[in-house]
C-alpha positions as CSV (number, residue, x, y, z in Angstrom):
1,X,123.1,83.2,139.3
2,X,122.5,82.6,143.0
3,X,120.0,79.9,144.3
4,X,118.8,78.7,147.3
5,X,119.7,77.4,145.8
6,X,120.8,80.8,148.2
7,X,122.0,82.5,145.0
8,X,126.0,81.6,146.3
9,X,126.7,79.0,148.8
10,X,129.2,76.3,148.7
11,X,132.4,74.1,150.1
12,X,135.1,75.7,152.7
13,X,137.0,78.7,152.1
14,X,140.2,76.8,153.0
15,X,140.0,74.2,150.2
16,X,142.2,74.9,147.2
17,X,139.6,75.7,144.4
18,X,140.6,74.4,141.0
19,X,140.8,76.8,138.0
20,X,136.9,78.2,137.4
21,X,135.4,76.5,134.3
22,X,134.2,79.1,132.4
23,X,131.8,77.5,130.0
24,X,130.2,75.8,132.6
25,X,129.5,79.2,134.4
26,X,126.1,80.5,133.1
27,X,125.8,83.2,135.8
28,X,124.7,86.5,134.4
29,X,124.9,85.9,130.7
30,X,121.9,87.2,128.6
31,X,120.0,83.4,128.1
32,X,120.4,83.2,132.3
33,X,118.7,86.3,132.8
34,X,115.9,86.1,130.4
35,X,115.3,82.7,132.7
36,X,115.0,84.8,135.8
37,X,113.1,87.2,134.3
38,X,110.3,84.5,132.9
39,X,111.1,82.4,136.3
40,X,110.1,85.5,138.8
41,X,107.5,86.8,136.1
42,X,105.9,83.1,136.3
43,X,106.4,82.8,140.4
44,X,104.1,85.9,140.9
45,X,102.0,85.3,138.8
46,X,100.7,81.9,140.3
47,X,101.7,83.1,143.8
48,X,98.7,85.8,143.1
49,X,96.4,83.0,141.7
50,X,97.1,80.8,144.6
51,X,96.5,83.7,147.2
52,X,92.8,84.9,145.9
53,X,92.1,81.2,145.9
54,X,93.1,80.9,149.5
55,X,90.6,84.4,149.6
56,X,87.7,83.2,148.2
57,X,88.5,79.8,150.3
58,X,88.4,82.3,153.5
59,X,85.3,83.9,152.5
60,X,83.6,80.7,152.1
61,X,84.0,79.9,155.4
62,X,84.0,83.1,157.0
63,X,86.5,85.6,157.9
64,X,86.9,84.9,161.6
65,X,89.5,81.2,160.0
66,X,91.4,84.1,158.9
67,X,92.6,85.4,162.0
68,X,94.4,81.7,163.0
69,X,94.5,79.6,159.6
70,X,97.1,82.6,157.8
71,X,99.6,83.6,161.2
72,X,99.4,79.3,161.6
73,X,100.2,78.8,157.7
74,X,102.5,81.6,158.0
75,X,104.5,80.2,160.7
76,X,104.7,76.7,159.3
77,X,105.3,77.9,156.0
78,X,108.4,80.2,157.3
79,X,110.0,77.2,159.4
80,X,109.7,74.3,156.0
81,X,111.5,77.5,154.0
82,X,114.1,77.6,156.7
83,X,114.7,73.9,156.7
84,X,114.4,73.8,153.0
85,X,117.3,76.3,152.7
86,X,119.9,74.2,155.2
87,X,118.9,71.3,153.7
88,X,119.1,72.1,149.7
89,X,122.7,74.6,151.2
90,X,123.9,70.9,152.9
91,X,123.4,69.3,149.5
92,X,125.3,72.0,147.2
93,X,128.1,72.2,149.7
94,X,128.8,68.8,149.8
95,X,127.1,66.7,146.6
96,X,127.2,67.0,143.2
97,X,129.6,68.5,140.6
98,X,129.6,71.9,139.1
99,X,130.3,70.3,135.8
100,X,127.1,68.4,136.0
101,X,124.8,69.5,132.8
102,X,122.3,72.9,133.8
103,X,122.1,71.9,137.3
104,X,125.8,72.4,138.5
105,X,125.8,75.4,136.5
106,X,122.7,76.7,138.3
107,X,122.5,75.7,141.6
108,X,125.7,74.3,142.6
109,X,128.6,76.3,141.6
110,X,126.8,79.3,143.2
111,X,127.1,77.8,146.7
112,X,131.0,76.7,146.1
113,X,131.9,79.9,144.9
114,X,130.4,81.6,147.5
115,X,132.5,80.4,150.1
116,X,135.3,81.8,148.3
117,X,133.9,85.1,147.8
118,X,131.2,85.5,150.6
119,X,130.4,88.7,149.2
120,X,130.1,88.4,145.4
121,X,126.3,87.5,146.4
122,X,126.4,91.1,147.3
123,X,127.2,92.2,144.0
124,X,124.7,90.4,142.3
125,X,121.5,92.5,141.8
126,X,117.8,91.3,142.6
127,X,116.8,89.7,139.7
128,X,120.3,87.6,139.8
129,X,119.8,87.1,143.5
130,X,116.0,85.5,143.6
131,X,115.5,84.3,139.8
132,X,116.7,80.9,140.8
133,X,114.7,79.9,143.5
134,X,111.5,81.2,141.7
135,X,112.6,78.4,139.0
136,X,112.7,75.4,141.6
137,X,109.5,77.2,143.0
138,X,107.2,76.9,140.1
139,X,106.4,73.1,139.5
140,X,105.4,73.0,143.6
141,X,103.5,76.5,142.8
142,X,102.1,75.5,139.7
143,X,100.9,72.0,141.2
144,X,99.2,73.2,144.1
145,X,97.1,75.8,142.1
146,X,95.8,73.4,139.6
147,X,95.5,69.9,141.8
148,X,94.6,70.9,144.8
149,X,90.9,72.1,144.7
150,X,90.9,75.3,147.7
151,X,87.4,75.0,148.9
152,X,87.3,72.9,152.4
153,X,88.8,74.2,155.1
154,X,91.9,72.2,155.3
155,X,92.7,73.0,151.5
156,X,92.5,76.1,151.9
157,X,94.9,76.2,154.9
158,X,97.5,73.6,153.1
159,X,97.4,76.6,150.0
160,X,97.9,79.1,152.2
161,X,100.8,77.1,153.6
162,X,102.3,76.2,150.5
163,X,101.7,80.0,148.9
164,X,103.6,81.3,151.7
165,X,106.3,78.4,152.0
166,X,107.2,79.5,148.6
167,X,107.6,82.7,149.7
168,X,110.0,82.3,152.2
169,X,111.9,80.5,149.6
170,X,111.7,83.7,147.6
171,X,113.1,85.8,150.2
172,X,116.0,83.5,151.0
173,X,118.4,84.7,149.1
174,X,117.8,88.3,149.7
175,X,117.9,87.6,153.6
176,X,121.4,85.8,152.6
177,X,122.4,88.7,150.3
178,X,121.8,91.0,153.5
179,X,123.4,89.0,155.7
180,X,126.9,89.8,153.9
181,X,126.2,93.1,153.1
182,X,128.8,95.3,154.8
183,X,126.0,98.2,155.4
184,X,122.6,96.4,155.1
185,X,119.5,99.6,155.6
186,X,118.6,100.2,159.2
187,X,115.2,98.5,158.8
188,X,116.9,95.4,157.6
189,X,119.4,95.5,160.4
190,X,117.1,95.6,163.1
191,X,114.8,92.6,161.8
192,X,118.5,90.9,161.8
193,X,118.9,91.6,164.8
194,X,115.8,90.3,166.3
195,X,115.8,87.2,164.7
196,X,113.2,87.7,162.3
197,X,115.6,87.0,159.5
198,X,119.2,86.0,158.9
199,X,121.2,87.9,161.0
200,X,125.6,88.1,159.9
201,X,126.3,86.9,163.0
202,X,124.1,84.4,163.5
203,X,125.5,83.0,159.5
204,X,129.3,83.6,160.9
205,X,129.1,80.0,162.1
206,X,128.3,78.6,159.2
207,X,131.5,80.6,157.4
208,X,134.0,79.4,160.6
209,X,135.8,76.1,160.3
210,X,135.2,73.4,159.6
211,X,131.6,75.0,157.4
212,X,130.0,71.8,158.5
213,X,127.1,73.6,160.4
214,X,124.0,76.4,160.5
215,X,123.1,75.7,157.1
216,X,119.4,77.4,157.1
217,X,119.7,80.7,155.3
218,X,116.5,81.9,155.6
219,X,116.0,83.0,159.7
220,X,118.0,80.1,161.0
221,X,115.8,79.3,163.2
222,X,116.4,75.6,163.1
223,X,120.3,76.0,163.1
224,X,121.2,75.7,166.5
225,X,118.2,72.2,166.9
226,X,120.2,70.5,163.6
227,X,123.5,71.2,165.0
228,X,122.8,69.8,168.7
229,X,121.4,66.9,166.9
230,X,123.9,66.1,163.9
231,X,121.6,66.0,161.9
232,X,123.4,67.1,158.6
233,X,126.9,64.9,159.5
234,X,123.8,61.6,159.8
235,X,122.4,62.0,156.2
236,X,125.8,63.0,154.5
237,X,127.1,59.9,154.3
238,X,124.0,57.8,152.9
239,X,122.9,60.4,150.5
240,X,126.4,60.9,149.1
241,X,126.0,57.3,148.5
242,X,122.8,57.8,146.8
243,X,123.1,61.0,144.8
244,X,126.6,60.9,143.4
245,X,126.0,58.6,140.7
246,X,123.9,60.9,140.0
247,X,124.8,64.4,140.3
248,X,128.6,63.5,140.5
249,X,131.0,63.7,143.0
250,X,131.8,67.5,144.4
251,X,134.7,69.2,143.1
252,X,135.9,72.5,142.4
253,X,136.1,74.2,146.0
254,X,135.3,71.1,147.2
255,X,132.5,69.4,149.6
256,X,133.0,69.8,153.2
257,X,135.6,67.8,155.0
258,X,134.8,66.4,158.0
């Protein structure tokens, strides 16, 4: 099942992947699916809640708010989901072991396996695609609707933000899934192609030795800003150090070499 976790990301197709570990691999069996289908079920169902909150928020304090607070939330929302999905993408690729308990099963042998089949995400259908990063969605989701009280100005503005962060998140893997689709619809290849989303060409650099870089999945849009600035090849080192003992140390195809 692919997450942004995008639903199948993960280490460089020229390591040499070890033997695939069946019973670790949960991906499309009946128990997975029935947690997508309650995980996206559960995801638009608050996402709703949230948004007539952020309505009747709006309507408190006039429509006019509407015509800046929602395109500014939007945009901010879009750019954390971007950033979110290169950063979560860095820490599949190159922390953790598939053979951790749930979580390697979920979220990182997806993003390994996808670099060894870029277009099994492809194959996947939606509810395979998306399910997983409703899951990882919901306690941010579920938090913001019942702790933050939408009524002044600014928190209706951060729910708005946060309603349509999560969003993006949604979307994610679909724009990824598009990406490597050999005949994506027309519609969908001309917002690739003007930026508005992940565009294949645009993702090539992350596929092209040594799958180091352009880890945002979403539009990108921060790709070519955290690659000038190494940001990724900064943090690697002292969050391996961190998270390993926790989430063990990447195997199967492998983290990326430097």
């Amino acid at each position: 099942m692919p997450s942004l976790s995008p639903a199948h990301e993960a280490g460089p197709e020229s390591a040499t992947p070890a033997p695939p570990a069946t019973h670790y691999d949960m991906s499309g069996s009946l128990w997975m699916r029935l947690v997508d289908a309650a995980s996206m079920s559960t995801f638009f169902f608050f996402e709703y809640l949230l948004a007539r909150e952020v309505w009747t928020g709006l309507a408190v304090h006039g429509a006019g708010h509407g015509t800046w607070l929602l395109p500014l939330a939007f945009l901010l929302g879009y750019v954390t989901a971007d950033f979110v999905s290169g950063f979560v993408h860095f820490l599949a690729d190159n922390i953790g072991s598939t053979k951790t308990p749930f979580f390697g099963a979920v979220f990182i042998r997806p993003f390994r396996e996808h670099h060894i089949d870029p277009l099994a995400i492809t194959r996947h259908d939606f509810l395979e695609v998306n399910g997983a990063n409703c899951l990882i969605s919901l306690p941010v989701l579920i938090g913001t609707y019942y702790l933050v009280p939408v009524g002044g100005l600014a928190t209706t503005f951060f729910a708005a933000y946060i309603g349509l962060f999560l969003f993006g998140i949604f979307l994610t893997n679909q724009f990824h899934s598009w990406a490597h689709a050999p005949a994506a619809p027309r519609w969908i290849r001309g917002l690739q192609r003007s930026g508005l989303i992940l565009g294949p060409e645009h993702h090539a650099r992350h596929h092209t030795p040594p799958f180091n870089t352009y880890y945002c999945i979403t539009c990108g849009w921060l790709n070519p800003i955290l690659a000038r600035t190494r940001f990724f090849e900064r943090i690697k080192e002292p969050l391996r150090r961190v998270l390993e003992p926790i989430a063990g140390k990447a195997d199967e195809v492998g983290a990326v070499e430097e």
